[in-house]
N, C-alpha and C positions, 0 to 999 in steps of 0.2 A: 544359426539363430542361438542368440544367448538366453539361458535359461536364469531368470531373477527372482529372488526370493522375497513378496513383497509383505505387505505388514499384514495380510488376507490370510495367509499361509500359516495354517497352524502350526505351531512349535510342538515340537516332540520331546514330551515330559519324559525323559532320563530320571531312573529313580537318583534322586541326591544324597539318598543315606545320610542325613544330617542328625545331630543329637538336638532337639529343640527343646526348648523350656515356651510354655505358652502358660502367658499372664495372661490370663483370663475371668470376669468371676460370671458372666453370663454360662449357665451350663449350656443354652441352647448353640452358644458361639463353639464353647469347648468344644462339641461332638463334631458340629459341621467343620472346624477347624481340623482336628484330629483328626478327623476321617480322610480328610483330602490330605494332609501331608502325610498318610499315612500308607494313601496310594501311591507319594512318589519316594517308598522306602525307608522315610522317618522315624524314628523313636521318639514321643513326644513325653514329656514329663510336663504336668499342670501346677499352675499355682493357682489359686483363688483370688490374690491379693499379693500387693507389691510386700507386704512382710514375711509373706511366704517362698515368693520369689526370691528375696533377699535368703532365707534357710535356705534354702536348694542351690545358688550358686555358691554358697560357703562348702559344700558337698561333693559335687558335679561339675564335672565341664560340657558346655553347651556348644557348638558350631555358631550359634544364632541365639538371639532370646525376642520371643514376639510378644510386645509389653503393651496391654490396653493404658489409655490414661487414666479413663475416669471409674474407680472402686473403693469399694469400702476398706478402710482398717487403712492401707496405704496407698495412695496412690500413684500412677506409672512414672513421675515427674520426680519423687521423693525415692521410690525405689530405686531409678537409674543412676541417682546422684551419689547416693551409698554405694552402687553397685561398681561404678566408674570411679568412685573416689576412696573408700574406705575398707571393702575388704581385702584382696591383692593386686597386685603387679598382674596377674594371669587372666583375674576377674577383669580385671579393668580394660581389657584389650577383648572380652567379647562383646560382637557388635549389639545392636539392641534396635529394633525396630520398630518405633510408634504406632497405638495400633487406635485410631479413634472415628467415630463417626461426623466429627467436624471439621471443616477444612478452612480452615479461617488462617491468614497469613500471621495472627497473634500467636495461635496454638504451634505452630507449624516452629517458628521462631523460637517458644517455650521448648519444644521437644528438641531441639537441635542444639541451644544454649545447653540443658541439661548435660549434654554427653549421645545423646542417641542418633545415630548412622542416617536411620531416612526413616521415612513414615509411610502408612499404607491407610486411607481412608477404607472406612471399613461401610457395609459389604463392599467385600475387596473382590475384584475382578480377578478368578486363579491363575490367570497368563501372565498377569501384572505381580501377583505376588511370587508364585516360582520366578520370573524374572530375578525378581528384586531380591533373593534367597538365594541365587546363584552368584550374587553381586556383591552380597554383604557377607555372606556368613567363613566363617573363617573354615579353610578346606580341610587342611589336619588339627587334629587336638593333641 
């Protein structure tokens, strides 16, 4: 009898030790975000705002960056385009993951024209996003 691993079968969260940058500016996302990637090993570093986001990868190397769209000062669509286009060669090759509460084929299409890898509709499912983190984020820095 073969034994198969079906889509029921919880996945075994392996801490991923990633360095993340989370574009955030909900505090209440920050914490609930933080806290879980922090059970699988994570160092997260926040920004409040795509302008902030922008200082910290002039700084910092990231594995991953998880970028809301929609905030004040800069938004996630404006910061990727700098991020992907203007500061370096190194900046430009980390991946960048959209993070938005709407899922409309417009926005989806905005965020991927931009330069960003995939997108996670948010409340995001945490199977769905450690997935999706094992898949984008770049392994060594």
């Amino acid at each position: 009898m073969e034994n198969k691993k079906d889509d029921t079968t919880p996945i075994d969260f392996t801490p991923l030790n990633f360095a993340i940058l989370l574009v955030e500016d909900s505090e209440i996302n920050q914490i609930l975000t933080k806290t879980r990637l922090e059970k699988w090993g994570c160092i997260i570093d926040i920004a409040n705002n795509g302008l902030e986001a922008i200082d910290k990868v002039k700084n910092n190397l990231y594995n991953i960056i998880l970028m809301d769209i929609e905030m004040p000062v800069m938004n996630g669509y404006e910061a990727t385009r700098i991020i992907k286009n203007d500061i370096s060669p190194k900046a430009s090759k980390t991946p960048i993951l959209g993070m938005s509460g709407h899922n409309s084929k417009t926005e989806t299409s905005k965020m991927i024209n931009v330069g960003m890898e995939a997108f996670i509709i948010k409340p995001f499912n945490m199977e769905e996003l450690y997935k999706t983190l094992i898949k984008y984020a770049i392994k060594q820095l």
